[in-house]
Backbone as a ProteinNet text record, in pm:
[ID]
protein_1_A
[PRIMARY]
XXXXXXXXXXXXXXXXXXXXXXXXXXXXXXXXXXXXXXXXXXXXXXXXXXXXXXXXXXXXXXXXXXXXXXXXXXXXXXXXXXXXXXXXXXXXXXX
[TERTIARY]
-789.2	-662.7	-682.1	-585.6	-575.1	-580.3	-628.7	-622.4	-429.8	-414.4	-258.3	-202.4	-191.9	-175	-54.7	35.3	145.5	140.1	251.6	282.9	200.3	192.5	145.2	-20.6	-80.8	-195.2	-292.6	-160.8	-234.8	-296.4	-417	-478.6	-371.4	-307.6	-216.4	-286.2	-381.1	-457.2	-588	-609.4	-663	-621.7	-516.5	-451.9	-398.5	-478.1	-426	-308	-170.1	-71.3	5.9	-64.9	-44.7	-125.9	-31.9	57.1	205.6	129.6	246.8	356.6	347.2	399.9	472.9	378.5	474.3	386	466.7	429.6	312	405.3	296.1	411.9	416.9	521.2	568.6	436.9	506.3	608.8	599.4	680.8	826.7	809.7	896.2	1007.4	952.6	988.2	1013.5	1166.1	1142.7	1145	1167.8	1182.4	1046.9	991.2	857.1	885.9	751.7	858	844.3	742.8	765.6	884.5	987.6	1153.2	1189.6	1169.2	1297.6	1217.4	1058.7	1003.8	1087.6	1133.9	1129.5	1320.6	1371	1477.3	1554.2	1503.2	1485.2	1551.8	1575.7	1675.1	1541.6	1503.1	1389	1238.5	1130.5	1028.2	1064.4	1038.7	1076.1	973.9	867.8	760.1	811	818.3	837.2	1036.3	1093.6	1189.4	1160.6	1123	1094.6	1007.5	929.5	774.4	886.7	915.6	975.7	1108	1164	1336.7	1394.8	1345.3	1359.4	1314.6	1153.8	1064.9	975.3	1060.9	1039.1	873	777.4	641.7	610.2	493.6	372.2	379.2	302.2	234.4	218.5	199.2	218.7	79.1	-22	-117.4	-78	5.7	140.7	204	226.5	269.6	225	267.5	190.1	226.2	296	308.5	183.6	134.4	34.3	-62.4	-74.3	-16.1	94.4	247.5	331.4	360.6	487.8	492	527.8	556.2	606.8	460.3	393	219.6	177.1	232.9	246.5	235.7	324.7	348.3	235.8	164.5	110.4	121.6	36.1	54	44.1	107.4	144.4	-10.2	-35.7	-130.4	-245.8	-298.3	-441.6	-451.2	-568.6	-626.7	-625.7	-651.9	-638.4	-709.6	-833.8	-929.6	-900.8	-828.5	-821.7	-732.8	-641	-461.7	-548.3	-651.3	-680.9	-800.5	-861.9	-940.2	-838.9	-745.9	-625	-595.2	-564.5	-499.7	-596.9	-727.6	-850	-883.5	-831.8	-846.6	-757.4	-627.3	-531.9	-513.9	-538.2	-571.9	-705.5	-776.8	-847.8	-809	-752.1	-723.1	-608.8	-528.1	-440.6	-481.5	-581.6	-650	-704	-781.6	-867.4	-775.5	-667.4	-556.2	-511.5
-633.2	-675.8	-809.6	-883.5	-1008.6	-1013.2	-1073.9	-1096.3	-1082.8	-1014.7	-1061.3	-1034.8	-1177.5	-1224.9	-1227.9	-1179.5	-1167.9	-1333	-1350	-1504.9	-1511.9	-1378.2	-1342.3	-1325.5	-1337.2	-1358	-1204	-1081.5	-959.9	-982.8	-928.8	-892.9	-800.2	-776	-703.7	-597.4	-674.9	-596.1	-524.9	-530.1	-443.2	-321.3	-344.4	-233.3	-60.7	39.2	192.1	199.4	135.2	135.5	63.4	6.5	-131.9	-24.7	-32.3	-11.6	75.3	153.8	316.7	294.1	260.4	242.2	112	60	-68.4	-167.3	-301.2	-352	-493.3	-484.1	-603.4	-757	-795.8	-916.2	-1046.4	-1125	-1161	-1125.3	-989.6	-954.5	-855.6	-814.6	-694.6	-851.7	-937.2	-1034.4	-983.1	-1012.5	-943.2	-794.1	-711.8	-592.4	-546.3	-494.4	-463.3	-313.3	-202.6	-80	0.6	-65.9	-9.9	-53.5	-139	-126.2	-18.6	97.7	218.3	295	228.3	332.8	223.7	80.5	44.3	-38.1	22.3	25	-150.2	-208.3	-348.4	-325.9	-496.1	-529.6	-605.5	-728.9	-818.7	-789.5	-838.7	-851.6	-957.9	-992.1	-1131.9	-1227.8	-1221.9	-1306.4	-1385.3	-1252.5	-1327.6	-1406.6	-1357.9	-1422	-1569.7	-1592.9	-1717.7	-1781.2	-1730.3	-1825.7	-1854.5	-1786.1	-1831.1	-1891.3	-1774.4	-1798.3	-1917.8	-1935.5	-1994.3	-2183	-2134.8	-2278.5	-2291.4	-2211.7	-2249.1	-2294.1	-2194.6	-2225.8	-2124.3	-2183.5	-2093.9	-1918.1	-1956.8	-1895.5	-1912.7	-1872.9	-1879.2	-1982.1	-1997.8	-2080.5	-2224.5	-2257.9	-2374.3	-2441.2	-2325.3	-2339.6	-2408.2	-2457.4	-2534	-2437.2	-2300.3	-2202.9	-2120.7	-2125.4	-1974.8	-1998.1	-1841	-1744.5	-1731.1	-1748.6	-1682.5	-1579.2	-1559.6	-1415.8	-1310.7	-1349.9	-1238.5	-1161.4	-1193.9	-1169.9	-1058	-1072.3	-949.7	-753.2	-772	-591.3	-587	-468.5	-343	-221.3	-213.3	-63.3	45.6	167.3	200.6	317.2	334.8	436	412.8	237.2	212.5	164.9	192.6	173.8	-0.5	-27.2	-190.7	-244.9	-184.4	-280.9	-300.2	-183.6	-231.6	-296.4	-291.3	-389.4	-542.8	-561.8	-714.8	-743.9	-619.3	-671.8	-727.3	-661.8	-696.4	-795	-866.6	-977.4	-1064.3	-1052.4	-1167.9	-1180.3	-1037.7	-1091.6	-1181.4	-1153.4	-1248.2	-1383.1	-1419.6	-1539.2	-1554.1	-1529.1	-1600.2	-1628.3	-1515.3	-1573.9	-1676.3	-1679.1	-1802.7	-1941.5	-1933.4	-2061.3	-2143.2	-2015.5	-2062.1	-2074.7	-2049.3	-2071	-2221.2
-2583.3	-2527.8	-2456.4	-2487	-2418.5	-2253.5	-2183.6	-2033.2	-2008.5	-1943	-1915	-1713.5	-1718.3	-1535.2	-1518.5	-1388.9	-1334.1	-1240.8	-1247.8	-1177.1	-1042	-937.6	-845.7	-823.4	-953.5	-961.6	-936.5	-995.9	-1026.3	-1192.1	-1208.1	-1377.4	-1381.9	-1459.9	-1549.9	-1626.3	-1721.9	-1799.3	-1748.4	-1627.8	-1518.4	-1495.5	-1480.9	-1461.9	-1550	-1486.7	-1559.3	-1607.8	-1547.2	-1597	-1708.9	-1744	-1860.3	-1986	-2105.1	-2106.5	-2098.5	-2050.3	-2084.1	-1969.8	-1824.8	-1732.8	-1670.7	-1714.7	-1680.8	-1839.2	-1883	-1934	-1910.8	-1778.9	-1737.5	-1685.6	-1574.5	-1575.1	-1637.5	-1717.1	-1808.7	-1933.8	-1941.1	-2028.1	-1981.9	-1887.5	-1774.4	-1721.9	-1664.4	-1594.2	-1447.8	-1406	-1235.9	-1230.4	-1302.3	-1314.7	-1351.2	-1219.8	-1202	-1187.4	-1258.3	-1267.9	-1101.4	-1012.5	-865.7	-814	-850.2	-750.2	-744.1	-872.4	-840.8	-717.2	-641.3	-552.2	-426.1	-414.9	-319.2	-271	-388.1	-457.1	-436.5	-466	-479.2	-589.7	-660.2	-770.6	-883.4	-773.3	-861.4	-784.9	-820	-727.1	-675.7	-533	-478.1	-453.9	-539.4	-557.5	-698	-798.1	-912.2	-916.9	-797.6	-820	-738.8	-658.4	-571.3	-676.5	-745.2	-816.3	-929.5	-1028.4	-1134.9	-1182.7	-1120.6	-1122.5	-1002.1	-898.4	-794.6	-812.9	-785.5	-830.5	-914.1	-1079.5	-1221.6	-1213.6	-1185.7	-1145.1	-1264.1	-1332.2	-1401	-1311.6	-1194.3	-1107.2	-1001.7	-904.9	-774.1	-675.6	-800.1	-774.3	-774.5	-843.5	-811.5	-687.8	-622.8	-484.8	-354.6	-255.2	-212.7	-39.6	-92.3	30.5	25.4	-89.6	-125.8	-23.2	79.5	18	135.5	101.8	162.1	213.6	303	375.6	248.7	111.9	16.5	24.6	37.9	30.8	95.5	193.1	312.9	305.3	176.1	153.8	121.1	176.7	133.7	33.2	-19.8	-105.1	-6.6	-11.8	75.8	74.6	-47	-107.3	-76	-78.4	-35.7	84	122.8	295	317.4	414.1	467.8	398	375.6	317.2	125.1	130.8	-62.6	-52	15.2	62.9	53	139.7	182.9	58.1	-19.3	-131.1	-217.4	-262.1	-374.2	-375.8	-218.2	-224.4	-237.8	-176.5	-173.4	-306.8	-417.4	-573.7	-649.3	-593.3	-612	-596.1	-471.5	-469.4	-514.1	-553.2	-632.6	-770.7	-874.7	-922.8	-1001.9	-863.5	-868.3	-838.5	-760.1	-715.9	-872.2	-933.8	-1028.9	-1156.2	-1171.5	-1282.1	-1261.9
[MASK]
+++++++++++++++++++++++++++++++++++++++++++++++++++++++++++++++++++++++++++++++++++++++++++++++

């Protein structure tokens, strides 16, 4: 399977849920399938990065990493919360 990266700078294709559960955000677009847990409309990363300031990716940005950055999974402990993101930005930096 091809590498496949969310604007936000999650591996996609990392992920257990790819494909049965969610497809993955380049292809889902803002309709990420965790809204119906947080009952949101868009993700508001991928709406600010893409729809907003028509960006690749959020490695683009000259906010990264913004307050959208902030949420937590509610499921993992602090330290996988702050590994996730320290993977993220990396690999948005390196995109």
């Amino acid at each position: 399977m091809d590498k496949v990266i969310s604007c936000c700078g999650v591996v996609c294709s990392e992920c257990n849920l790819l494909p049965t559960d969610c497809k993955g955000c380049p292809e889902i677009k803002e309709k990420a399938y965790w809204l119906e847990y947080t009952g949101e409309d868009v993700c508001e990363i991928y709406d600010c990065c893409v729809n907003d300031k028509h960006l690749g990716h959020c490695g683009k940005c000259t906010s990264l990493p913004c307050k959208r950055y902030s949420r937590n999974d509610p499921t993992k402990s602090p330290e996988e919360n702050a590994e996730d993101l320290r993977k993220q930005l990396e690999q948005l930096r390196s995109m």
